[in-house]
C-alpha positions in Angstrom: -9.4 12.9 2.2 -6.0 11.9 2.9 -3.2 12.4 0.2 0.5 12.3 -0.3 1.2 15.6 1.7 -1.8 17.5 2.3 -5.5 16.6 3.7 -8.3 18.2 1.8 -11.7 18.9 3.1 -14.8 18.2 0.7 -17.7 19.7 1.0 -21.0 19.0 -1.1 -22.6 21.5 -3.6 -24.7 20.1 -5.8 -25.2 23.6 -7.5 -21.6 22.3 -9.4 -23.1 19.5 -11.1 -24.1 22.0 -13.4 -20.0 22.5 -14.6 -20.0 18.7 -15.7 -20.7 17.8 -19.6 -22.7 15.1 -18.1 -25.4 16.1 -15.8 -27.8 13.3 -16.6 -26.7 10.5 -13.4 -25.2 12.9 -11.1 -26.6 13.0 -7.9 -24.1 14.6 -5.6 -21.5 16.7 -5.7 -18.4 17.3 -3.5 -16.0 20.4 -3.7 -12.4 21.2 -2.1 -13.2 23.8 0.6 -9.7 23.8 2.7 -6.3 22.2 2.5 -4.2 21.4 5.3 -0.2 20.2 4.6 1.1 18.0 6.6 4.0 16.7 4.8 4.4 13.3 3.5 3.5 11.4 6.7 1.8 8.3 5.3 -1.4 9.4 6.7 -4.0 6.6 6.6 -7.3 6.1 8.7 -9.0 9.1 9.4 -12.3 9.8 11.4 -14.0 13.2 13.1 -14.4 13.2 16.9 -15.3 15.4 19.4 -12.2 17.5 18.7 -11.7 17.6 15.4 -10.7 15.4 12.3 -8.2 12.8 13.8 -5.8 10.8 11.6 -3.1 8.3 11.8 0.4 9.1 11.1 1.9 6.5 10.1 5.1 7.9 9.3 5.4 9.3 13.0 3.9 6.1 14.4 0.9 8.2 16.4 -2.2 9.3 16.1 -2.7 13.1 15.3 -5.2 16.1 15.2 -4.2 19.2 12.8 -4.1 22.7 13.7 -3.5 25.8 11.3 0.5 26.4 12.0 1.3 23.1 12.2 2.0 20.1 10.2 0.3 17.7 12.4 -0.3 17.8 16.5 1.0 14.3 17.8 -1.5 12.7 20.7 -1.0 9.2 20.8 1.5 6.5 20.3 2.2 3.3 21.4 4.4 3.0 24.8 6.6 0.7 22.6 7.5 3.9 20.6 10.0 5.5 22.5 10.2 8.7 20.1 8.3 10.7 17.6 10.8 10.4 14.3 9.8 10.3 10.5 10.7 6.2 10.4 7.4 4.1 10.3 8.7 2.1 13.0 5.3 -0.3 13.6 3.0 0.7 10.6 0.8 2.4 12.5 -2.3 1.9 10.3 -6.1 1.9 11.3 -7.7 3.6 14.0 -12.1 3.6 15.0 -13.8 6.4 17.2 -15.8 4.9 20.4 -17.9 7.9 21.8 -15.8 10.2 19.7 -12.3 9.7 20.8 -10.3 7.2 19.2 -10.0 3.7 21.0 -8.7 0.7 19.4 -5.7 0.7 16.6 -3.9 -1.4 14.3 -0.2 -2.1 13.6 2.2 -4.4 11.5 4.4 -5.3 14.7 5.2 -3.7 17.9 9.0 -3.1 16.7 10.9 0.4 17.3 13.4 0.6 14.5 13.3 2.5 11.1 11.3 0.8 8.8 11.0 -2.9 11.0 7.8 -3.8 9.9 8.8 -4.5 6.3 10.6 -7.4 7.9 8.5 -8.8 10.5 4.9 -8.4 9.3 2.8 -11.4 10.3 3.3 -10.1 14.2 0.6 -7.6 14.1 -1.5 -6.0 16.7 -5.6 -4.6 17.8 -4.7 -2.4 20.7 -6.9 -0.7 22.7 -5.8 3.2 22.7 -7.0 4.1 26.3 -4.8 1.3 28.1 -2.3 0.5 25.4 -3.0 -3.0 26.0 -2.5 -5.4 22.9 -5.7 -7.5 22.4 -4.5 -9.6 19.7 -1.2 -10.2 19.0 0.5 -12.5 15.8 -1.5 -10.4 13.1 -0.9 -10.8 9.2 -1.1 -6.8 8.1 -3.9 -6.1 10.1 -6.2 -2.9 9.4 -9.6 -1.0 9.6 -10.9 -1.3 12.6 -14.2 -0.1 13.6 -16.9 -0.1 16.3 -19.8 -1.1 15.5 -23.4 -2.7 17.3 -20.5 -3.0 20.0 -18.0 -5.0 18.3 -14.5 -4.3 17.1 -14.7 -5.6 13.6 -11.2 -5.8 11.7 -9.4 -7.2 9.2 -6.5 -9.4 9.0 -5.5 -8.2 5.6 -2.7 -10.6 5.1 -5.3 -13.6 4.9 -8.0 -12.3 3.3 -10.2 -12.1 6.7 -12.6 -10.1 8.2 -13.2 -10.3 12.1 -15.6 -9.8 14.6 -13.9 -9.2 18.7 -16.4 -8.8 21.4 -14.3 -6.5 23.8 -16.2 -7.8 26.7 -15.5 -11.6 26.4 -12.3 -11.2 24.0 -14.0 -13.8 22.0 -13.0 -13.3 18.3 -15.0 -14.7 15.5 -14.5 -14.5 12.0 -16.9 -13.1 9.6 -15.8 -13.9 6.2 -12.7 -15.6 4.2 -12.4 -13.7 1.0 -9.9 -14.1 -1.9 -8.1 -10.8 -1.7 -6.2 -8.4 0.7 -9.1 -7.3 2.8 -8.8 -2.9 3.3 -11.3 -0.7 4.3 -14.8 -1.0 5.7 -18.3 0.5 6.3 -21.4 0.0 7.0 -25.4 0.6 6.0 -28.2 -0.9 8.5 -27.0 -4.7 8.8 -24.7 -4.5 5.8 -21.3 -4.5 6.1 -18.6 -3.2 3.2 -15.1 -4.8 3.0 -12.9 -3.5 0.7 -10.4 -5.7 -1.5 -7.4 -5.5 -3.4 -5.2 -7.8 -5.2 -1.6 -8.7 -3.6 0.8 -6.4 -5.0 4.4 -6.4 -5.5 6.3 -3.8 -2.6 9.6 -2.9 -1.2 9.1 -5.5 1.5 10.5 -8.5 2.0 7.2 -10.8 2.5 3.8 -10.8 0.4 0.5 -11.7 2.0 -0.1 -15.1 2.6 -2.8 -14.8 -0.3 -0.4 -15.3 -2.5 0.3 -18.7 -1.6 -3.0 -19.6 -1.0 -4.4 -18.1 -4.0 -3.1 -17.7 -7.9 -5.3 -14.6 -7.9 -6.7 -12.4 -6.1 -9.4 -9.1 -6.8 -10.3 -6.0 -6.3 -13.3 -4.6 -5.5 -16.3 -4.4 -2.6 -18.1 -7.2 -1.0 -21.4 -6.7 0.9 -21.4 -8.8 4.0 -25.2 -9.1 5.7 -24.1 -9.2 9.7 -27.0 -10.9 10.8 -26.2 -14.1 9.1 -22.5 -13.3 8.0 -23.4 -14.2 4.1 -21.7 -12.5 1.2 -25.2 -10.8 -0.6 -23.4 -9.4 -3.3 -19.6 -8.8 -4.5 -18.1 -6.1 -7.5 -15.1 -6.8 -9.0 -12.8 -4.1 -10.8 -10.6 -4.7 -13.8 -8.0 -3.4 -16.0 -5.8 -1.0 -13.8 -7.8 0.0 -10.6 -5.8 -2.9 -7.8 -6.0 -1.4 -5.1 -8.4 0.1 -2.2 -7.6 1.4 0.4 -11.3 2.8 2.5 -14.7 2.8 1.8 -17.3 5.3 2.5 -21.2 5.1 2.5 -22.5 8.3 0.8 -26.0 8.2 1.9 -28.7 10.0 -0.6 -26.3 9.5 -3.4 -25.7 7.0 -6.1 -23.8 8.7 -8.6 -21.6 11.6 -6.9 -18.6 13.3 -8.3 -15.5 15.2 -7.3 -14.5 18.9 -8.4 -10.8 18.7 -8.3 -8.8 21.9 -6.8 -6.8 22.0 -10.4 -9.8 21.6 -12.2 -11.1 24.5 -14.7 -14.6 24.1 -12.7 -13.1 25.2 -9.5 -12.6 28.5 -11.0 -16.6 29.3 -11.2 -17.6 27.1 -8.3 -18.7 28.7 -5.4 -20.6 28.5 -1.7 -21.3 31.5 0.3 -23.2 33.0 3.5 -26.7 34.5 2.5 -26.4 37.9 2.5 -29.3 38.0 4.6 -27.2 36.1 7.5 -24.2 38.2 6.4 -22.7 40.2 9.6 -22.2 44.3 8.7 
């Protein structure tokens, strides 16, 4: 999980269940095992390949790994990036994993000034990492890309769509037309999961087009079947939870919980070698 500074790696123990008041629906639990900081780098998409837990910085406008005396490793940008500096030139933003090495990302623009993409947002990007070619240009906040059943499915955030692009013919199709600011994205079997949030308010000097299009707009999951491209089933949250950023499919669990590191439980929560296995 990516935070403000740090990226903490959960691990499941169900043996901690037993520290909740409520034991009744839990089904899974996941504890804090190690903490990396990296620094406030406006980490967002992050995915394990074959080297390691990748992420994207989007702060540094690259893609990074982590290692143990450093904040972060740089290992990819964009050739329009001239320079590895703490200014979120493009918005860097989603990144997928094709045969465990990153391949296609997302940005806002393909600007290299401080902070450009704030002003220019609705010239967004799917590039393909191994090339640096741009496959689709003229993008309304574009993010979450993945691979999947050999498409690149996407969203173009700004309009409330999710995409299908076949990399082989470049034909791009869309999926669905939702109302709210498509973010995050999984998948089950044929099922797909599309996260939503309602426009918000930021320090930039555009919103969404949703918010011309729509009076209001939700958050929450929708569950799109891929072999016919129907919505099967939508949830909606209310009162102050607006925003979404991933989704995750946590299979063999229904009702799982978190032990936070500043947490009393974390105190008598534990995971060790057997002693058997134990090296003297």
């Amino acid at each position: 999980m990516g935070t403000f500074a740090e990226v903490v790696k959960f691990v499941r123990n169900d043996l901690a269940i037993e520290s909740f008041k409520y034991t009744d629906k839990i089904d899974a639990c996941f504890v804090p095992r190690a903490v990396h900081t990296t620094g406030m780098i406006n980490i967002h998409d992050i995915a394990y390949g074959d080297e390691g837990l990748w992420m994207v910085n989007s702060m540094f406008s690259c893609l990074a790994t982590l290692e143990a005396n450093s904040s972060f490793v740089p290992r990819w940008k964009p050739d329009f990036i001239t320079e590895l500096v703490a200014e979120d030139r493009c918005h860097l933003n989603g990144m997928c994993l094709k045969d465990g090495k990153p391949k296609y990302v997302t940005t806002f623009n393909q600007t290299n000034e401080r902070g450009a993409w704030k002003k220019e947002m609705q010239s967004g990007t799917l590039m393909d990492v191994d090339t640096g070619e741009v496959l689709i240009k003229d993008l309304d906040m574009p993010h979450s890309p993945r691979f999947h059943r050999g498409f690149v499915d996407f969203c173009e955030s700004g309009k409330g769509l999710v995409y299908k692009y076949n990399p082989e013919t470049k034909e791009l199709v869309t999926i669905a037309e939702v109302q709210g600011f498509t973010r995050g994205m999984d998948f089950y079997g044929p099922l797909m999961f599309v996260g939503l949030s309602q426009v918000r308010k930021s320090d930039v000097l555009k919103t969404a087009s949703l918010a011309d299009k729509y009076e209001e707009t939700y958050c929450g999951v929708w569950v799109i079947n891929l072999d016919d491209d129907s919505v099967v089933a939508t949830l909606s949250f209310e009162g102050t939870m607006n925003q979404i950023y991933d989704l995750a499919v946590l299979e063999g669990a229904s009702f799982p919980e978190l032990v936070r590191s500043d947490s009393k439980q974390i105190a008598r929560t534990y995971s060790f070698t057997n002693p058997s296995e134990a090296k003297t």
